[in-house]
C-alpha positions as CSV (number, residue, x, y, z in Angstrom):
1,X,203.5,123.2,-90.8
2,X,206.5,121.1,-91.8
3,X,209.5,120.6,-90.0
4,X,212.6,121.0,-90.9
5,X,213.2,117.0,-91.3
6,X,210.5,117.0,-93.8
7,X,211.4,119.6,-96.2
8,X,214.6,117.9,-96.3
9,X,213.0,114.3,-97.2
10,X,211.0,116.6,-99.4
11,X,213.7,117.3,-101.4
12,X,214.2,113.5,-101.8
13,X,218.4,113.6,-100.8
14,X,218.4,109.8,-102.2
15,X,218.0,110.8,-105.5
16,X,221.0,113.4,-105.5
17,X,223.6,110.7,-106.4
18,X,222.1,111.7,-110.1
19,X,223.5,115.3,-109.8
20,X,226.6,114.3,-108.8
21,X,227.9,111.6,-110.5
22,X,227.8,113.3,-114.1
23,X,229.5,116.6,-112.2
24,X,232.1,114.0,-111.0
25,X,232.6,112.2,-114.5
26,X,233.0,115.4,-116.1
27,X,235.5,116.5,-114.0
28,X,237.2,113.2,-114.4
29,X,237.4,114.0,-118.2
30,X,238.7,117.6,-117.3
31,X,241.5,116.3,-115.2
32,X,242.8,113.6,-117.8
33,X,242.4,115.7,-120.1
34,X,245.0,118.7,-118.1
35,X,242.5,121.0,-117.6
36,X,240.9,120.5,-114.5
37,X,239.2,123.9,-113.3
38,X,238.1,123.3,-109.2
39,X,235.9,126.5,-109.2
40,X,234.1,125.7,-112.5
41,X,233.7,122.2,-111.3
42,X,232.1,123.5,-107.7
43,X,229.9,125.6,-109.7
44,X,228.6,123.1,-111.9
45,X,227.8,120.7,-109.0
46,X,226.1,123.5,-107.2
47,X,224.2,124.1,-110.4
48,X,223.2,120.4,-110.6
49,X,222.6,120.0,-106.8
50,X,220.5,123.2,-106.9
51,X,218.4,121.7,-109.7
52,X,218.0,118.1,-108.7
53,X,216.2,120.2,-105.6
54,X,214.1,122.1,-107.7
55,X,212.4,119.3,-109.5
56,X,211.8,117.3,-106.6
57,X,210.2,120.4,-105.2
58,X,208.4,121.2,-108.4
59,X,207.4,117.8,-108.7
60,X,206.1,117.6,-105.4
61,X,204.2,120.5,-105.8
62,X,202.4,119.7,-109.3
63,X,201.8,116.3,-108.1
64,X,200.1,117.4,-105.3
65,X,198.1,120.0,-106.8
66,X,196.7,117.6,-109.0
67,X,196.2,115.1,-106.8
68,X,198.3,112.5,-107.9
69,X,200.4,112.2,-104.4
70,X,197.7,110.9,-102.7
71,X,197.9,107.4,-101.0
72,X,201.3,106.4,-102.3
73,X,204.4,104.6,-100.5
74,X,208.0,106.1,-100.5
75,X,209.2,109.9,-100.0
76,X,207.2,112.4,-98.1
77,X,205.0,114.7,-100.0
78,X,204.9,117.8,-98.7
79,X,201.6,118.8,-100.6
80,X,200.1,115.4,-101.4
81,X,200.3,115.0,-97.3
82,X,199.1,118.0,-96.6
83,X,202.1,118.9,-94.6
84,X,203.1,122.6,-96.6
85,X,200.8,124.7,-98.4
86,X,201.2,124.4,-102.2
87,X,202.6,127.7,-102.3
88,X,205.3,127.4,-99.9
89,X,206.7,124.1,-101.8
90,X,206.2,126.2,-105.2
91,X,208.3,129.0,-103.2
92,X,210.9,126.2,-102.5
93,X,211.0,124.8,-106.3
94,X,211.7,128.4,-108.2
95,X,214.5,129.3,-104.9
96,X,216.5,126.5,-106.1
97,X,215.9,126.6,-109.6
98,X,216.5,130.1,-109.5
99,X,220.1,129.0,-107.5
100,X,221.1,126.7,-110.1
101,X,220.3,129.7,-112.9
102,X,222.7,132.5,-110.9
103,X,225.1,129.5,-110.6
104,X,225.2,128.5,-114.5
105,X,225.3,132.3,-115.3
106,X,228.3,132.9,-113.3
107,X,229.4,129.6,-114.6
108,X,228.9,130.7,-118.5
109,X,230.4,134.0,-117.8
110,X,233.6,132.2,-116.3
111,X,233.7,130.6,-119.9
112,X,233.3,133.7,-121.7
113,X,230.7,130.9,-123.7
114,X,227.8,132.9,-123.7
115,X,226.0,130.5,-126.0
116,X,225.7,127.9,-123.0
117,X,222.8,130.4,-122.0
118,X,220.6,128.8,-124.6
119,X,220.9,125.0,-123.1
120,X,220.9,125.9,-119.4
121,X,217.7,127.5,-120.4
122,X,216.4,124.6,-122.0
123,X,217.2,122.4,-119.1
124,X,215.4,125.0,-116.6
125,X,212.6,125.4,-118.5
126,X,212.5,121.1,-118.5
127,X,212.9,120.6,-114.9
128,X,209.5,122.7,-113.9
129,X,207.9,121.5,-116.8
130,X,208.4,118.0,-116.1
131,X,205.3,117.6,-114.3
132,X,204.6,121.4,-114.5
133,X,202.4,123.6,-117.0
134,X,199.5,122.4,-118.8
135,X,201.1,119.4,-120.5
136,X,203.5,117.8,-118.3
137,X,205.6,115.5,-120.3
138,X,206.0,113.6,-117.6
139,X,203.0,112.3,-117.6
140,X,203.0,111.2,-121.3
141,X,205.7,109.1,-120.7
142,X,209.3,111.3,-121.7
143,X,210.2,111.4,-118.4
144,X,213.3,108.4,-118.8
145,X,214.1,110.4,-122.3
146,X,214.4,113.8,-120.0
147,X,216.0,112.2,-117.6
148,X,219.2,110.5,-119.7
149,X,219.6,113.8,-121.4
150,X,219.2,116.4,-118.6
151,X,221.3,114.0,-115.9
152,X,223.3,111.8,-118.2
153,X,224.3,113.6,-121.5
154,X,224.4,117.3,-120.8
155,X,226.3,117.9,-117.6
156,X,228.2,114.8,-118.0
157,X,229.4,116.5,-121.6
158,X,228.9,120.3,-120.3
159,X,231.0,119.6,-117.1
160,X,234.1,118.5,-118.9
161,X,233.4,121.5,-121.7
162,X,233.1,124.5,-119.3
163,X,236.7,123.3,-118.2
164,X,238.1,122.0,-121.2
165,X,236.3,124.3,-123.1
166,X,236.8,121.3,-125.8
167,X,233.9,118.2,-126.5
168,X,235.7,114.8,-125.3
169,X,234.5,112.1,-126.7
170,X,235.1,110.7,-123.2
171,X,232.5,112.7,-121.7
172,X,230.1,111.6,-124.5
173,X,230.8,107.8,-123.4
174,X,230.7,108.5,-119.7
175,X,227.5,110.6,-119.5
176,X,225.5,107.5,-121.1
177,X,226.7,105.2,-118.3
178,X,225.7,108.0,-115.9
179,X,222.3,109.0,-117.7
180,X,221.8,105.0,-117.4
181,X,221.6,105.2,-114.0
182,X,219.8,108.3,-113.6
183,X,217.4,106.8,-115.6
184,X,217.1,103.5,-113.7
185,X,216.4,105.8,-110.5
186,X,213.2,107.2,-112.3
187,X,211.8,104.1,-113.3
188,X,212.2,102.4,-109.7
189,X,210.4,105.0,-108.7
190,X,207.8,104.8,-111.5
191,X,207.4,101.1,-111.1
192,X,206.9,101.8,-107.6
193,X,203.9,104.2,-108.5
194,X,202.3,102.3,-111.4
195,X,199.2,101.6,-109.3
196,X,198.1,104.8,-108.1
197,X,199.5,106.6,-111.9
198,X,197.3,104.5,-113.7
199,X,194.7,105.6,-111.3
200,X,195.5,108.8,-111.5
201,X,195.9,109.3,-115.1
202,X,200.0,109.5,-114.5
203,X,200.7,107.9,-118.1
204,X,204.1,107.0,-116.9
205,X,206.7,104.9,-119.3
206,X,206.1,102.2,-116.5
207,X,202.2,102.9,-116.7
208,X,202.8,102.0,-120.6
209,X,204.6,98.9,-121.0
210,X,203.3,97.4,-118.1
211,X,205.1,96.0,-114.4
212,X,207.3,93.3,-116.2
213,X,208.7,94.9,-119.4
214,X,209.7,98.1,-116.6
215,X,211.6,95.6,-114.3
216,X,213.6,94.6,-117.3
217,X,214.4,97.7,-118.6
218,X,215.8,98.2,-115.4
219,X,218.4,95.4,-115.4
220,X,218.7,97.0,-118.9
221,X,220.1,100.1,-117.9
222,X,221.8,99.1,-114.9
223,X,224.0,96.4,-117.8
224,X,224.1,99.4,-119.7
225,X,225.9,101.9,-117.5
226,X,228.9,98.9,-116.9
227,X,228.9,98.2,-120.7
228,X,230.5,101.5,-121.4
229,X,233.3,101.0,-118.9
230,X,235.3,98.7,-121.5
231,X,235.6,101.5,-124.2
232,X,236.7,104.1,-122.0
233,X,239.4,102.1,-120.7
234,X,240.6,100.3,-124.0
235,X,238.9,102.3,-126.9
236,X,241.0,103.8,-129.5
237,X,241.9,107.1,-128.8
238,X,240.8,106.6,-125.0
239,X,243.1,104.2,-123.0
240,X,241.6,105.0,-119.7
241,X,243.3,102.0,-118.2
242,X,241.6,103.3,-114.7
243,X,238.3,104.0,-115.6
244,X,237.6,100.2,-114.8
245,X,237.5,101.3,-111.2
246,X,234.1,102.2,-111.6
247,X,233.2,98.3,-111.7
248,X,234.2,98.6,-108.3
249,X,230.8,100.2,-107.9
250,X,228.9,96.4,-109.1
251,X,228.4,94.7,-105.8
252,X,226.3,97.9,-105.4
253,X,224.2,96.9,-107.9
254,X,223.5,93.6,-107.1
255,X,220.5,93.9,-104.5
256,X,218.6,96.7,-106.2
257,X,218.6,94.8,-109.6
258,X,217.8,91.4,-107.7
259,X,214.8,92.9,-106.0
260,X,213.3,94.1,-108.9
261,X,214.3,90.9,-111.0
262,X,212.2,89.2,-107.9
263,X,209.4,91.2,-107.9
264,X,209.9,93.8,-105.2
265,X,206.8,96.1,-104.8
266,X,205.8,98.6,-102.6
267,X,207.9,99.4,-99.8
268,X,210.9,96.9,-101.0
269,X,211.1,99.5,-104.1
270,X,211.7,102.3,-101.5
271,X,214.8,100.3,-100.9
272,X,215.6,100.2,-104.6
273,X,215.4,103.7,-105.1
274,X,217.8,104.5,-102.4
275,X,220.3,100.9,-103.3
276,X,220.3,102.7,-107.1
277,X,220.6,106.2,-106.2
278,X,224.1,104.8,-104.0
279,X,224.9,103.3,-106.8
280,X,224.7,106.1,-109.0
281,X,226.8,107.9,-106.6
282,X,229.5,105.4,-106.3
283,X,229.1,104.9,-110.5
284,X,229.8,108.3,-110.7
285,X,232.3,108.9,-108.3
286,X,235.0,105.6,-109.0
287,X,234.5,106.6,-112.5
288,X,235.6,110.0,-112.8
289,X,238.5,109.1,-110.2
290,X,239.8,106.6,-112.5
291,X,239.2,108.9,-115.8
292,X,241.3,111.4,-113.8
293,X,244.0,108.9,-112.4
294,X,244.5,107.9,-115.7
């Protein structure tokens, strides 16, 4: 039986920074933008929280039934360790999925945009299906394409529209930088696992190119997600002059991207995957602020 500490490291909280910092750079937009909506923007992060728990449960659960849990390093695994049955983790995945659904329908109906039904499907339907269902994607290496779209792109871009009710080109900008990140947090912890995916027939992006082309995609995305800062704050039509707080978040990224850059395996990526899921967070957070403050 688990405890109660367990499920909660089950639910991996380091990687939440991902399902906040797009919630937090759409709101951003909102707010410059005069039409900030608090309740809307609570709803969406409960959506995004609620989901980010789902596929870490979900994950954890198809993992484990197929064995693919077994003997790694990093975050408990409530099924691959034997700690929960399969069907209680199962339980927990479709509760929280099913929390971020009643969420984004009270959301959509708030709108009066009943076509945003057809997306937050779509994203639903992507998070179990990650590593659920007969053909996980994620194991055929989509999983960094998933992850910039359904934590990047979407609620970055569908945060600021369900207040706005308007497409910002802003959001667009902002919810690459953050779907950067979210991306760099997946493949730390893919590089991480490359060992025991190859084993287990995990055909990870990392498990493709191999340990050193994944390190430098790394640096790659954590350059990327800065390199947008300079057109939101000076871009024609933009003028965010604040939105270069968000470098403020850089000394953050300095360990995590060293570490890698030095060869950091096993448990030091543990460390990475929490430094970049902070980092996401503080991304996320200084650049919605100055978005808003501008």
């Amino acid at each position: 039986m688990a405890t109660l500490a367990q499920w909660v490291d089950g639910a991996r909280p380091r990687t939440l920074g991902a399902a906040v910092a797009p919630i937090a750079v759409g709101t951003g937009v909102a707010a410059w933008a005069g039409a900030l909506q608090p309740v809307r923007a609570l709803l969406a992060l409960i959506v995004m929280v609620a989901a980010q728990v789902g596929v870490n449960y979900a994950n954890d659960y198809s993992d484990g039934v197929r064995g693919t849990d077994r003997d790694r390093v990093g975050p408990t695994r409530l099924v691959g360790q034997e700690l929960a049955a399969p069907a209680q983790v199962r339980a927990a995945a479709v509760i929280s999925l099913a929390i971020s659904a009643l969420s984004g329908l009270l959301l959509v109906a708030l709108t009066g945009r009943w076509w945003l039904l057809i997306p937050g499907a779509v994203c639903i339907a992507a998070a179990w299906l990650y590593t659920g269902g007969p053909a996980p994607y994620g194991y055929l290496g989509l999983g960094e394409v998933a992850v910039f779209l359904f934590f990047g792109l979407v609620p970055t871009v569908g945060t600021a529209y369900v207040q706005t009710l308007a497409f910002d080109t802003a959001a667009w900008v902002g919810g690459i930088g953050v779907g950067a990140l979210a991306c760099a947090i997946l493949v730390a912890n893919n590089l991480r696992d490359i060992p025991t995916d190859a084993v287990a027939g995990k055909k990870t992006l990392a498990v493709r190119i191999g340990d050193r082309a994944t390190r430098i995609l790394y640096v790659a995305l954590i350059v990327s997600a800065f390199a947008v800062v300079p057109p939101l704050a000076v871009g024609t039509g933009l003028g965010m002059r604040f939105a270069w707080a968000a470098l403020l978040a850089v000394p953050l990224a300095v360990p995590p991207a060293l570490a890698v850059s030095r060869g950091a395996v096993g448990g030091d990526l543990v460390a990475v995957l929490k430094g970049t899921g902070l980092l996401t967070l503080a991304y996320g957070l200084f650049l919605g602020l100055g978005i808003a403050l501008s």
